[in-house]
N, CA, C and O atoms as a Tinker XYZ file with bonds, in Angstrom:
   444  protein
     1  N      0.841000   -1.187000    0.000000    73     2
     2  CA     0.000000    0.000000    0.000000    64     1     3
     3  C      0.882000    1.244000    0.000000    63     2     4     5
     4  O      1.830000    1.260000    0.784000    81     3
     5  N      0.660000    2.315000   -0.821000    73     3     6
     6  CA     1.366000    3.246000   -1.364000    64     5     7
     7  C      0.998000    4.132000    0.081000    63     6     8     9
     8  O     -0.127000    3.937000    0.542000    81     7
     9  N      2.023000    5.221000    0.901000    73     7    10
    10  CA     1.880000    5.676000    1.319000    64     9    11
    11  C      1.261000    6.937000    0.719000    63    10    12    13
    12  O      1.345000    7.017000   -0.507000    81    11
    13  N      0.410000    8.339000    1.624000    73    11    14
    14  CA     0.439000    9.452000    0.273000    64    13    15
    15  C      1.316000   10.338000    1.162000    63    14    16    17
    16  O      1.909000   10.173000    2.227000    81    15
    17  N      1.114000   11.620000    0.054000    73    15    18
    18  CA     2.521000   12.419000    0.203000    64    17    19
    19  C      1.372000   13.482000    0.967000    63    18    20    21
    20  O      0.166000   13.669000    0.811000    81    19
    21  N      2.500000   14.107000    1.940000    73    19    22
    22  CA     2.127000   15.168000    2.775000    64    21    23
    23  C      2.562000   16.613000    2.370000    63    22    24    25
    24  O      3.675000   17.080000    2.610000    81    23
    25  N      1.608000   17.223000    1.766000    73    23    26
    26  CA     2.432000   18.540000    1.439000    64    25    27
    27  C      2.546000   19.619000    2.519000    63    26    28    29
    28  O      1.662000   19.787000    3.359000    81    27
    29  N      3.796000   20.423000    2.458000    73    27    30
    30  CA     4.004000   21.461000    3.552000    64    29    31
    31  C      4.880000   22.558000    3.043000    63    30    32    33
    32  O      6.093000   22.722000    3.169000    81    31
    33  N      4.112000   23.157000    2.532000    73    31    34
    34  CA     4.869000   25.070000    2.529000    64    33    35
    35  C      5.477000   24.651000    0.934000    63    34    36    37
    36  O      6.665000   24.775000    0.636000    81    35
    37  N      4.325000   24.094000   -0.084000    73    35    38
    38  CA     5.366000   24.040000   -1.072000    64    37    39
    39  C      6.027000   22.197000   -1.604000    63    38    40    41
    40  O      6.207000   21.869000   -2.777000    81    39
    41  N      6.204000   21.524000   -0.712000    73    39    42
    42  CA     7.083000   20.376000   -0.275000    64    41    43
    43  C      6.314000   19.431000   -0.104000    63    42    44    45
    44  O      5.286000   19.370000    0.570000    81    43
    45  N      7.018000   18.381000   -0.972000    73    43    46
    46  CA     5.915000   17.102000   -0.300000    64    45    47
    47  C      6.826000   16.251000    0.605000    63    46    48    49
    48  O      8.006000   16.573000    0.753000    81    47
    49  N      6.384000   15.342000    1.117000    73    47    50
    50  CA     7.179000   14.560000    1.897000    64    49    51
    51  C      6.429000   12.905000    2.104000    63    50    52    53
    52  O      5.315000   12.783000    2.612000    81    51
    53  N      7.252000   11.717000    1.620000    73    51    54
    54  CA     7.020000   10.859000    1.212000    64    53    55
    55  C      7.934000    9.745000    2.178000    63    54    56    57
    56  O      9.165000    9.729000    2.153000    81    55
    57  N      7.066000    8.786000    3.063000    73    55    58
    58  CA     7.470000    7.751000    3.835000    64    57    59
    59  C      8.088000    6.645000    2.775000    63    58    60    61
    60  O      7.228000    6.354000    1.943000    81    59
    61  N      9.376000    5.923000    2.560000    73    59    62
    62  CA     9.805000    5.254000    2.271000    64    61    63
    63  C     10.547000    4.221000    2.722000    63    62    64    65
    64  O     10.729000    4.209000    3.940000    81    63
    65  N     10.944000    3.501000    2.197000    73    63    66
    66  CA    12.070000    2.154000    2.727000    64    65    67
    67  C     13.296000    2.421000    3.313000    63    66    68    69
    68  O     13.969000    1.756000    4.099000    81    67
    69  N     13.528000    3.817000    2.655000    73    67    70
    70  CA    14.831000    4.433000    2.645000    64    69    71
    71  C     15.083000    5.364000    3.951000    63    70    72    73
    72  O     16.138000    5.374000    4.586000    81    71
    73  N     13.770000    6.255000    4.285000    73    71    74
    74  CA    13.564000    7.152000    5.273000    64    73    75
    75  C     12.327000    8.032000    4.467000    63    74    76    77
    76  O     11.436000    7.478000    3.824000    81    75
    77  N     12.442000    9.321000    4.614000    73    75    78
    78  CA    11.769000   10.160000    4.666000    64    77    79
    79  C     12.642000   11.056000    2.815000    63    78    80    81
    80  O     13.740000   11.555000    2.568000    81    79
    81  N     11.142000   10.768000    1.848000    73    79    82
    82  CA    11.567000   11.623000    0.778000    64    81    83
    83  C     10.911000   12.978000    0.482000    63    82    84    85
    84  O      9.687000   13.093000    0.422000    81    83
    85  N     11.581000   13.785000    0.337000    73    83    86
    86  CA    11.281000   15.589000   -0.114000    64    85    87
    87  C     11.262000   16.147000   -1.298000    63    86    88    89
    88  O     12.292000   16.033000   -1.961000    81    87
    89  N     10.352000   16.735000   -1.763000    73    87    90
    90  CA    10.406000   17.014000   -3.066000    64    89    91
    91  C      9.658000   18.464000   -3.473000    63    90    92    93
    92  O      8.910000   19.134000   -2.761000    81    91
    93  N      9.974000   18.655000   -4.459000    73    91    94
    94  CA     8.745000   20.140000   -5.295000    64    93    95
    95  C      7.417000   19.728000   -5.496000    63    94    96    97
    96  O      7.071000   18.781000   -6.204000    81    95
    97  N      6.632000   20.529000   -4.800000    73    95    98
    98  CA     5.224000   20.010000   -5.310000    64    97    99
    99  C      5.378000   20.612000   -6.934000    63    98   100   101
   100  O      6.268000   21.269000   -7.474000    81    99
   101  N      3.918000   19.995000   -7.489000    73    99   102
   102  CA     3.570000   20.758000   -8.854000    64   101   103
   103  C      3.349000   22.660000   -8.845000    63   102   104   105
   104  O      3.827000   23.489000   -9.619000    81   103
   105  N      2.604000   22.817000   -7.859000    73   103   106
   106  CA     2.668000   24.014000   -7.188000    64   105   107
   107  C      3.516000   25.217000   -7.145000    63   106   108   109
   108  O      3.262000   26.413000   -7.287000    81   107
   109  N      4.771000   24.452000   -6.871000    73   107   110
   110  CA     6.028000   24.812000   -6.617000    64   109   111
   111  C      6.451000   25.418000   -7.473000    63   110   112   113
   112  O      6.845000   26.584000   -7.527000    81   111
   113  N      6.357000   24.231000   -8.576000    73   111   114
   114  CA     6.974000   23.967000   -9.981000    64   113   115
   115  C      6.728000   25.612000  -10.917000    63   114   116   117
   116  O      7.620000   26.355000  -11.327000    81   115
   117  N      5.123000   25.810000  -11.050000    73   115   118
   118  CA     4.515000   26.445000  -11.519000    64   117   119
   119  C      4.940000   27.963000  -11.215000    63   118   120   121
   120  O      4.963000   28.981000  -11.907000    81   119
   121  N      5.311000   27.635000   -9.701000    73   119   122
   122  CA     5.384000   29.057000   -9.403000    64   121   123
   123  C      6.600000   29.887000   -9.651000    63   122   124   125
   124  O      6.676000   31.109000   -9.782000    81   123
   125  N      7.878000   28.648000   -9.703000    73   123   126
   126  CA     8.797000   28.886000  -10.004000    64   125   127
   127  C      9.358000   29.335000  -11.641000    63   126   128   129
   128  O     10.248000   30.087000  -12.040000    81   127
   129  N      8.532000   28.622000  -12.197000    73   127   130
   130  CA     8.902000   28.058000  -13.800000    64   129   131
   131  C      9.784000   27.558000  -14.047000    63   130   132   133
   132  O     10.025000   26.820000  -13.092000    81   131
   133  N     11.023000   27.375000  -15.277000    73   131   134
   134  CA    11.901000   26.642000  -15.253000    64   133   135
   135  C     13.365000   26.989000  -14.873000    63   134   136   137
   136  O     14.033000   27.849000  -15.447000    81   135
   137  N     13.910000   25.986000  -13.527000    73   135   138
   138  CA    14.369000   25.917000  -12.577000    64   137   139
   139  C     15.943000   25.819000  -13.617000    63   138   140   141
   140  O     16.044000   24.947000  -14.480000    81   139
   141  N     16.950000   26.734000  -13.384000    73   139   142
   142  CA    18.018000   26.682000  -13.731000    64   141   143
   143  C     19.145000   26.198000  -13.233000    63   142   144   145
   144  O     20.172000   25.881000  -13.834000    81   143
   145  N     18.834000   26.147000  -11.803000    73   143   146
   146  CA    20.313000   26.362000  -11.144000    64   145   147
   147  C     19.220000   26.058000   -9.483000    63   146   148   149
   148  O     18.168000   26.384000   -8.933000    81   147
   149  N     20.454000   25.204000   -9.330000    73   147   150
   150  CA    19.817000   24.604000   -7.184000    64   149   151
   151  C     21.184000   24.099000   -6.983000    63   150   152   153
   152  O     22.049000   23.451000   -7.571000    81   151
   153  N     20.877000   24.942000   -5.435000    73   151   154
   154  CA    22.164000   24.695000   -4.465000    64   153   155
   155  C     21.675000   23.304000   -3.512000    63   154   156   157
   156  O     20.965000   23.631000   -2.561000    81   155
   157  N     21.922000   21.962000   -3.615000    73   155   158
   158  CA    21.455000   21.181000   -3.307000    64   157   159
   159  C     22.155000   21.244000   -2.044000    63   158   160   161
   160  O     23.139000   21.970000   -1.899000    81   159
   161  N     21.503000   20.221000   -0.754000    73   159   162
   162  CA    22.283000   20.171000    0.604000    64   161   163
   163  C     23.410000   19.138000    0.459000    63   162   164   165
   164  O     23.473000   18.453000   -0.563000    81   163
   165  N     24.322000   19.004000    1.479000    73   163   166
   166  CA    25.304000   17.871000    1.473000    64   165   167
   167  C     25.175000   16.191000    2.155000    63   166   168   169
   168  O     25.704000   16.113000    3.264000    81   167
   169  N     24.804000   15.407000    1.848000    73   167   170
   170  CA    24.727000   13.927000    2.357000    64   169   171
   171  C     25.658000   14.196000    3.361000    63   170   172   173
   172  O     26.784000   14.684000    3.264000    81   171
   173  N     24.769000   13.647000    4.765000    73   171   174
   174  CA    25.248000   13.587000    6.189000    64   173   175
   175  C     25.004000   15.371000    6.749000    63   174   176   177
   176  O     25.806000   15.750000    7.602000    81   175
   177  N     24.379000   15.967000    6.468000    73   175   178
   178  CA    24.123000   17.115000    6.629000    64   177   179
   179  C     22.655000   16.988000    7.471000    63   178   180   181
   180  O     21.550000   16.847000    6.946000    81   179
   181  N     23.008000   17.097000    9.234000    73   179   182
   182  CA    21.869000   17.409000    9.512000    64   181   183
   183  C     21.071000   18.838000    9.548000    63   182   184   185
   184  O     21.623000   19.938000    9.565000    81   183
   185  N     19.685000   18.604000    9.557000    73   183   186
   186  CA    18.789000   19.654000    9.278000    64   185   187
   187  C     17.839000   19.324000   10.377000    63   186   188   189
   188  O     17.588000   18.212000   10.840000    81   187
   189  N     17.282000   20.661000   10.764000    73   187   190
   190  CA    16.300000   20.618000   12.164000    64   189   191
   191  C     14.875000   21.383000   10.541000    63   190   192   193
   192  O     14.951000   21.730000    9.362000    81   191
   193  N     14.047000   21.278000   11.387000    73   191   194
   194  CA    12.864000   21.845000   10.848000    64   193   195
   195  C     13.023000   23.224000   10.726000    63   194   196   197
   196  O     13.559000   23.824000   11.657000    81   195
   197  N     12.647000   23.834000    9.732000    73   195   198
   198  CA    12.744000   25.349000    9.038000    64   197   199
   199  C     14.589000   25.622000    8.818000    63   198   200   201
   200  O     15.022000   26.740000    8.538000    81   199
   201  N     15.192000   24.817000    8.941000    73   199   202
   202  CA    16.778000   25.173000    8.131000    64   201   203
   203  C     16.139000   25.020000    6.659000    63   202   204   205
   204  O     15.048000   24.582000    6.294000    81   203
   205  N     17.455000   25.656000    5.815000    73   203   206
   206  CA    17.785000   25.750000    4.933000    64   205   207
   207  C     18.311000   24.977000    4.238000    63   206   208   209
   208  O     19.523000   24.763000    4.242000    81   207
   209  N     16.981000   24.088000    3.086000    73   207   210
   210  CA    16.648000   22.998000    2.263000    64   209   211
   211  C     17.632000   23.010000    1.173000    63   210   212   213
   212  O     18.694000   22.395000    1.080000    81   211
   213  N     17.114000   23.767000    0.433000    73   211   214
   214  CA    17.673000   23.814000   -0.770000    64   213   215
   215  C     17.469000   25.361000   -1.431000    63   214   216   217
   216  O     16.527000   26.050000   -1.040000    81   215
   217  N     18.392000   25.852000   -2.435000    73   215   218
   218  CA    17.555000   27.110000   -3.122000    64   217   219
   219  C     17.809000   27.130000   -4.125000    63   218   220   221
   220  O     18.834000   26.627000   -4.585000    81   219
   221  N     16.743000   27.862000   -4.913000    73   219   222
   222  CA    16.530000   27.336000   -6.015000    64   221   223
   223  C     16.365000   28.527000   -7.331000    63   222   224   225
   224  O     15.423000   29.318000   -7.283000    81   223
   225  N     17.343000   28.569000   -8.471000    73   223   226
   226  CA    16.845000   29.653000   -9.239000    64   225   227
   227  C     16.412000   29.298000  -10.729000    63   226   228   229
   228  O     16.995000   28.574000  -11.536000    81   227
   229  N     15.217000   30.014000  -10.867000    73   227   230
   230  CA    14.575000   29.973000  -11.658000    64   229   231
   231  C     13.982000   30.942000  -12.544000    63   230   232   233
   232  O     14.048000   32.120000  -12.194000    81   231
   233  N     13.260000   30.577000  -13.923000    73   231   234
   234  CA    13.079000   31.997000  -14.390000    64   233   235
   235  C     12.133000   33.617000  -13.603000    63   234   236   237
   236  O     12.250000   34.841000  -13.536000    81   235
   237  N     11.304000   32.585000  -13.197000    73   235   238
   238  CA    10.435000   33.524000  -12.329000    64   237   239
   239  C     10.512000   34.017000  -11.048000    63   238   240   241
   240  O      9.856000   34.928000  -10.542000    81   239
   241  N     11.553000   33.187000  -10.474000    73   239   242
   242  CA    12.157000   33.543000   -9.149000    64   241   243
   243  C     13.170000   32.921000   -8.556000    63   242   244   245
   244  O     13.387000   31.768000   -8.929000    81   243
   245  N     13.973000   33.463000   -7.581000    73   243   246
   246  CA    15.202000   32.583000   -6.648000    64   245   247
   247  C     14.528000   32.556000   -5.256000    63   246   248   249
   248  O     14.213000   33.444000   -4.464000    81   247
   249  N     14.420000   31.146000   -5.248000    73   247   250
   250  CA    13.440000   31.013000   -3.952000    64   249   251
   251  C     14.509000   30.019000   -3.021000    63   250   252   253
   252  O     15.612000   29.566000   -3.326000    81   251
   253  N     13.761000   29.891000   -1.848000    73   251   254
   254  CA    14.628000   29.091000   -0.745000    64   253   255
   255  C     13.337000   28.344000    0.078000    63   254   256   257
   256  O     12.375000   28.881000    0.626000    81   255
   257  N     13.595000   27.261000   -0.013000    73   255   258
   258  CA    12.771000   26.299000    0.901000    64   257   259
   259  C     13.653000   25.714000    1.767000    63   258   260   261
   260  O     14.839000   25.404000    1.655000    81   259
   261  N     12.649000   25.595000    2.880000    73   259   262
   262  CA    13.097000   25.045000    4.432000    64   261   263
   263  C     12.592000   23.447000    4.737000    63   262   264   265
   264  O     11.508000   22.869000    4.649000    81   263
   265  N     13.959000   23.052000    5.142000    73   263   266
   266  CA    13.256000   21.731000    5.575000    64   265   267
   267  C     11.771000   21.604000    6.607000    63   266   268   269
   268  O     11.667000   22.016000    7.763000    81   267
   269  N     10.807000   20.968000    5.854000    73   267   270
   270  CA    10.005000   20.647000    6.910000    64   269   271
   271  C      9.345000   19.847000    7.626000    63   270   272   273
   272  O      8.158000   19.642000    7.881000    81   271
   273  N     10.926000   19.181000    8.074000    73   271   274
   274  CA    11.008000   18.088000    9.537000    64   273   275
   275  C     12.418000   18.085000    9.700000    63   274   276   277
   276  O     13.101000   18.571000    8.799000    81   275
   277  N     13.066000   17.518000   10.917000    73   275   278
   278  CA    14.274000   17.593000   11.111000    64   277   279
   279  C     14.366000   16.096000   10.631000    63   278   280   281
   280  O     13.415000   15.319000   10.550000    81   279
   281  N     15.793000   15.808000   10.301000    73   279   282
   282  CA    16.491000   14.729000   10.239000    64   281   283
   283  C     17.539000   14.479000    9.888000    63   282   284   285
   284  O     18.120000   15.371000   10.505000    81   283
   285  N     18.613000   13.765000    9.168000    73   283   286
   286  CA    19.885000   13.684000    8.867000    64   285   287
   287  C     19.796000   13.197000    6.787000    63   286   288   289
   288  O     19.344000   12.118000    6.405000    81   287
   289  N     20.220000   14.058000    6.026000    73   287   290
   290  CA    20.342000   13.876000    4.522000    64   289   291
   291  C     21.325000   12.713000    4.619000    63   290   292   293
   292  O     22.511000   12.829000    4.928000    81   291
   293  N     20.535000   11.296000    4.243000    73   291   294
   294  CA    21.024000    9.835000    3.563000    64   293   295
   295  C     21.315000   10.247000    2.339000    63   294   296   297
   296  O     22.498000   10.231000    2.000000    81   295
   297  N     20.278000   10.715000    1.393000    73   295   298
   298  CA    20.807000   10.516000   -0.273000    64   297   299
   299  C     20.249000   12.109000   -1.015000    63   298   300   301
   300  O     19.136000   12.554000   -0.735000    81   299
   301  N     20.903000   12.610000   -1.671000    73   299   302
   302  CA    20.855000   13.645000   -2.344000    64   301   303
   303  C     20.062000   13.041000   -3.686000    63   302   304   305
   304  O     20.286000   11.852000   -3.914000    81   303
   305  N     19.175000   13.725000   -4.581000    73   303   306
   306  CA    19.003000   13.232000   -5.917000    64   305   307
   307  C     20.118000   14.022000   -6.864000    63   306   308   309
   308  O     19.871000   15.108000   -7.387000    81   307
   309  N     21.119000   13.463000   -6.979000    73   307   310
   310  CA    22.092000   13.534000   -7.694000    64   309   311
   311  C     21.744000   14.117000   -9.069000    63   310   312   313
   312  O     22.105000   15.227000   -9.460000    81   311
   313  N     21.058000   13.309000   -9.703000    73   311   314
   314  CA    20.408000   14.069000  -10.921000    64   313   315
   315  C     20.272000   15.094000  -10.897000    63   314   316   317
   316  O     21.014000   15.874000  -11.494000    81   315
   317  N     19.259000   15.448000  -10.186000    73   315   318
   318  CA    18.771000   17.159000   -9.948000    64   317   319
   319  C     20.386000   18.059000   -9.829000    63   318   320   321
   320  O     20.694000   19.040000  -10.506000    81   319
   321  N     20.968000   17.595000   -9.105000    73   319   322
   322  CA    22.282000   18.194000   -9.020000    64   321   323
   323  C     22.626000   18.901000  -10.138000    63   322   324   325
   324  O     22.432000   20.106000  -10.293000    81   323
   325  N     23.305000   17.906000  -11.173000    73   323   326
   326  CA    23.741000   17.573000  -12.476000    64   325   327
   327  C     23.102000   18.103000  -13.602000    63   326   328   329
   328  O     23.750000   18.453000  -14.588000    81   327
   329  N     21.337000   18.231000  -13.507000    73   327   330
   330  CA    20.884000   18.882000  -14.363000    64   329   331
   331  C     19.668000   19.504000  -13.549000    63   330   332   333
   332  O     18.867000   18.613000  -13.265000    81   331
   333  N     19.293000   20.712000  -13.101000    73   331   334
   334  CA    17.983000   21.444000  -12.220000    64   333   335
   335  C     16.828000   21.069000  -12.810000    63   334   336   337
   336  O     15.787000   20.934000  -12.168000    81   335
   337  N     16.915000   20.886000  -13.982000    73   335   338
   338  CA    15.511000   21.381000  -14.789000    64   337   339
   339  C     15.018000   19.756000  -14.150000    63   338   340   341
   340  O     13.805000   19.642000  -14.325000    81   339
   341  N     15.641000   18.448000  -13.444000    73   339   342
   342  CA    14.891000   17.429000  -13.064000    64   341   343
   343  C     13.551000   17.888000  -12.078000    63   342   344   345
   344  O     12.404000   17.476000  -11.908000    81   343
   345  N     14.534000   19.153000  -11.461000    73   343   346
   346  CA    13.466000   19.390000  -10.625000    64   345   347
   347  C     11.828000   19.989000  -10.919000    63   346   348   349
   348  O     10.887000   20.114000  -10.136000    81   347
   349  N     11.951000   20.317000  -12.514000    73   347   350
   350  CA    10.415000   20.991000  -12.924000    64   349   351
   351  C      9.848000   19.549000  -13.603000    63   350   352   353
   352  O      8.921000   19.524000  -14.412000    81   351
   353  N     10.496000   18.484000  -13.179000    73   351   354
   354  CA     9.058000   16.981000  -13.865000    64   353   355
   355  C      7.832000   17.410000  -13.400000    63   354   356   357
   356  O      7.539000   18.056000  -12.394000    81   355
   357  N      6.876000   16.754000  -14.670000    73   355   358
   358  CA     5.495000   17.039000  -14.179000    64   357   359
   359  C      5.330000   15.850000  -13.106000    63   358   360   361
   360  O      4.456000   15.992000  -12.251000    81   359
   361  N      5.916000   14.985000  -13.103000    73   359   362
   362  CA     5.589000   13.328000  -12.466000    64   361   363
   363  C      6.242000   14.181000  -10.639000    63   362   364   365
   364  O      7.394000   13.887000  -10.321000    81   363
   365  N      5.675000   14.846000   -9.956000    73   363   366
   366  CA     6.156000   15.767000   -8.935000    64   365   367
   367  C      7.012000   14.610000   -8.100000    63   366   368   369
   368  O      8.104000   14.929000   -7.630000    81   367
   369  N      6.507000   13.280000   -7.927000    73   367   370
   370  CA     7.626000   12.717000   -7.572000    64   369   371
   371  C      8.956000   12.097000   -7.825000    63   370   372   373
   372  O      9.655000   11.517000   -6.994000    81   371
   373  N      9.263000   12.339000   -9.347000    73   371   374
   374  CA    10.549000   12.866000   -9.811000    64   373   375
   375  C     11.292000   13.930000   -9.329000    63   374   376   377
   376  O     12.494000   14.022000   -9.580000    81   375
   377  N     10.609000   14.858000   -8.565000    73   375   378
   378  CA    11.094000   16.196000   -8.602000    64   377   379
   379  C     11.982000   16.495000   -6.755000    63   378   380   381
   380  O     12.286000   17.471000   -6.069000    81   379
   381  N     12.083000   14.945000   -6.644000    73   379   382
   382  CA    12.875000   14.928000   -5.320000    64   381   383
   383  C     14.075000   15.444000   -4.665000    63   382   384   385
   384  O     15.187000   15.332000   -5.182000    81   383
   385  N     13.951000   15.791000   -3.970000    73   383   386
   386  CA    15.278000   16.722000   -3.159000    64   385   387
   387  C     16.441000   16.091000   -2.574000    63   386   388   389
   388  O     17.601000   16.159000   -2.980000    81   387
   389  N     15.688000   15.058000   -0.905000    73   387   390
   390  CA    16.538000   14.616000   -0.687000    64   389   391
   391  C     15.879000   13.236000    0.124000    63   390   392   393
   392  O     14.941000   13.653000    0.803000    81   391
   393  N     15.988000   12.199000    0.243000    73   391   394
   394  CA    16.033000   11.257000    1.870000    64   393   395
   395  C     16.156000   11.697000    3.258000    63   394   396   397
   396  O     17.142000   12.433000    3.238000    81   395
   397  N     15.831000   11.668000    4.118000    73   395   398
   398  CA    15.882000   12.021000    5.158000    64   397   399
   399  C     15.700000   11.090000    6.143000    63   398   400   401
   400  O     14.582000   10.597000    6.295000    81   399
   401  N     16.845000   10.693000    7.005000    73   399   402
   402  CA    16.921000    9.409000    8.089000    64   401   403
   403  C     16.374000   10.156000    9.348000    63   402   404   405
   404  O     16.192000   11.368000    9.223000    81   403
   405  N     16.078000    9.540000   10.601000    73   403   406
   406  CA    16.576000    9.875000   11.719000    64   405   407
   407  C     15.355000   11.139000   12.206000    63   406   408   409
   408  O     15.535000   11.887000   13.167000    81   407
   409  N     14.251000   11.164000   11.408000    73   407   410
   410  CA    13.158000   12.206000   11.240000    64   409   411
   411  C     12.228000   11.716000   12.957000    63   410   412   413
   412  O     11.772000   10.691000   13.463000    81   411
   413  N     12.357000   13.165000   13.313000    73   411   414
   414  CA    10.864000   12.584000   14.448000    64   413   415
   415  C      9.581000   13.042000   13.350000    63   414   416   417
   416  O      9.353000   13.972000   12.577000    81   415
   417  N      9.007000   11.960000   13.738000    73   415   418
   418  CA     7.684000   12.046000   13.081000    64   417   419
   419  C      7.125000   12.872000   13.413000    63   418   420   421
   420  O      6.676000   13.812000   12.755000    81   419
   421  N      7.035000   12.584000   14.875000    73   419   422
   422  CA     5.778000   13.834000   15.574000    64   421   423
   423  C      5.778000   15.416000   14.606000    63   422   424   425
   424  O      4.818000   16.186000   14.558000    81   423
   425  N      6.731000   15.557000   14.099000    73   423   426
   426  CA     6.870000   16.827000   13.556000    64   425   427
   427  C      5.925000   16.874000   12.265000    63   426   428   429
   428  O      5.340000   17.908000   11.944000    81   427
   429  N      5.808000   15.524000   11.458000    73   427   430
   430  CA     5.144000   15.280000   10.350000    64   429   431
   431  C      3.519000   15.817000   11.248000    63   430   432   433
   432  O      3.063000   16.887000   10.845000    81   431
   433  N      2.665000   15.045000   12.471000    73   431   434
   434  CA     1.852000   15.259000   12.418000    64   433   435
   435  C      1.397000   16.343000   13.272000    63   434   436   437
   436  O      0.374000   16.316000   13.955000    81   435
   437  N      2.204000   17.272000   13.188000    73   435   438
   438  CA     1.999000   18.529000   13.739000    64   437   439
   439  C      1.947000   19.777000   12.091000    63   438   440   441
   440  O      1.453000   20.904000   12.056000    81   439
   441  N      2.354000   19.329000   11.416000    73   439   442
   442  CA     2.179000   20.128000    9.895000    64   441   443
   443  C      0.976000   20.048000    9.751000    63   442   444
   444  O      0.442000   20.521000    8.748000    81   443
């Protein structure tokens, strides 16, 4: 059974095998338009809730999203790295950020 995704401020956030996955909503996408350039975080980089996710520039704006839950970055989407524009897929869960281990939940159901 497919978990669903929780959106928050922008962000979805997706229970996995792996930990906890983050991504651009469609929302996001739209608001941004097409995404040129992202300063992705570093694997093993912990993050508390409302640090500084990722940022992101795009034609319509240079925006900055905040993590929203704490935990420790397992896996970067490398892709996105390598080329930004992964991050404007319409398939929004292509459009993933990062993994996240070590997450208190409670924080999920307080969003």
């Amino acid at each position: 059974m497919a978990e669903e995704l929780k959106v928050i401020d922008n962000l979805w956030v997706l229970k996995t095998n792996d930990g906890y996955k983050i991504g651009l909503t469609n929302e996001a996408q739209e608001d941004l338009g097409n995404i040129t350039f992202a300063t992705m975080p570093k694997v093993g980089q912990t993050l508390k809730k409302g640090d500084s996710l990722i940022e992101v520039e795009a034609e319509k704006a240079v925006s900055e999203f905040s993590s929203p839950i704490s935990g420790t970055i397992a896996t970067i989407n490398e892709a996105a790295e390598q080329d930004p524009s992964v991050l404007d897929d319409a398939d929004q869960t292509n459009a993933w950020i990062v993994i996240l281990t070590d997450v208190d939940e409670s924080e999920l159901n307080q969003a």
